[in-house]
Residue, then its C-alpha position, 0 to 999 in steps of 0.5 A: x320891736x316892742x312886744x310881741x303881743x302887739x307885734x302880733x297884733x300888728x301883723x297878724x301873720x307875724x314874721x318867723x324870724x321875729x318870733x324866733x328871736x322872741x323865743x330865744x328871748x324866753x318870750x312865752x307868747x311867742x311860743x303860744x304863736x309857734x304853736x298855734x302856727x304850726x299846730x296843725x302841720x306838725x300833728x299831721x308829721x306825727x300822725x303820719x307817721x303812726x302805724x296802725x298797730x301802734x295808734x292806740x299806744x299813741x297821743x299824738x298830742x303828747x308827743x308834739x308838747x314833748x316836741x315843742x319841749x325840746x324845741x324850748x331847750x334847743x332854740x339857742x342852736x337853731x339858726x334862722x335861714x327862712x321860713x322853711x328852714x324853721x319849719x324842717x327844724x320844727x317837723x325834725x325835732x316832732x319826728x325824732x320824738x316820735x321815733x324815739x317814743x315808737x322805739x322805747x315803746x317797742x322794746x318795752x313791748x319785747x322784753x322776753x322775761x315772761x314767766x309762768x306766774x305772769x302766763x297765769x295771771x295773764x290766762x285768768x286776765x283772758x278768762x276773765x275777759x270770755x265770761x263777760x263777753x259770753x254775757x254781752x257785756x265784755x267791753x262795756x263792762x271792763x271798762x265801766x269796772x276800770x272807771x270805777x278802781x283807784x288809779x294806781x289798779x286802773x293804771x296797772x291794768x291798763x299798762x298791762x293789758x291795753x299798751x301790753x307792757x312788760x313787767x320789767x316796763x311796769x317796774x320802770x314805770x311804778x319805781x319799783x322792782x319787778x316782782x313789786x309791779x306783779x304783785x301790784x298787778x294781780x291784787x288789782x286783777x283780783x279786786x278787778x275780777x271781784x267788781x265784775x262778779x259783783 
């Protein structure tokens, strides 16, 4: 059938099953085609599926390419039975990755080994926080200081404080012990809380 650019070309629908065959193949225009197939319907599964509490933990679009990622590795086991039958297996792989990135989530969020130290740093994070909304500038403010840290504090901070993980998630994240990931988090508070003093 030639390749399947031209294919597409051709037949500028183009035939699932061809592309399906093609991706087997390891064809990387076939997989672009995939995607800008079903593009829309599988980020419409994710974002379906998003809660409220938990849409601004989630890029739906990082979930899909870690979908499509799967969908890579597994197409030898995929067996065509129509258009619908690609389809459902797509969506399947979208929402199991996103279930599986939902849980991970939640039980990073649930880890129960908080303490005092970590209840301090967190009160100070909170006062922090009071005195640049009393000056009218909490938000703006925060958020320009952020822009303005190294990425190992902004990323720190942000971990801690917007997707409210755990130190032990932190740890797991950073590759490093978890008295390690609070101490890296309280120096960059520090030079956090001294940018917005400045």
């Amino acid at each position: 059938m030639g390749d399947t650019s031209g294919f597409l070309r051709e037949n500028p629908f183009g035939h699932t099953e061809f592309l399906v065959g093609k991706a087997r193949g390891g064809s990387d225009s076939a997989w672009r085609e995939i995607d800008r197939r079903y593009h829309t319907m599988l980020m419409a599964q994710v974002q379906a599926r998003i809660p409220g509490f938990a849409r601004r933990r989630f890029d739906a679009e990082d979930v899909l390419q870690t979908a499509l990622t799967k969908a890579v590795q597994s197409i030898g086991s995929f067996e065509y039975r129509g258009e619908g039958s690609f389809r459902c297996w797509l969506a399947t792989l979208v929402v199991n990755t996103f279930q599986n990135e939902l849980k991970s989530q939640r039980a990073a969020r649930e880890q129960p080994h908080e303490t005092e130290v970590e209840h301090e740093l967190d009160a100070r994070m909170v006062h922090a926080s009071q005195q640049a909304s009393q000056l009218g500038q909490r938000r703006t403010a925060m958020l320009e200081v952020l822009g303005e840290l190294s990425d190992e504090d902004r990323d720190i901070l942000i971990q801690r404080h917007f997707e409210e993980l755990s130190f032990d998630a932190i740890a797991a994240i950073q590759g490093c012990k978890r008295e390690q990931a609070r101490q890296l988090y309280s120096l960059a508070f520090e030079r956090l809380q001294r940018r917005l003093r400045a």
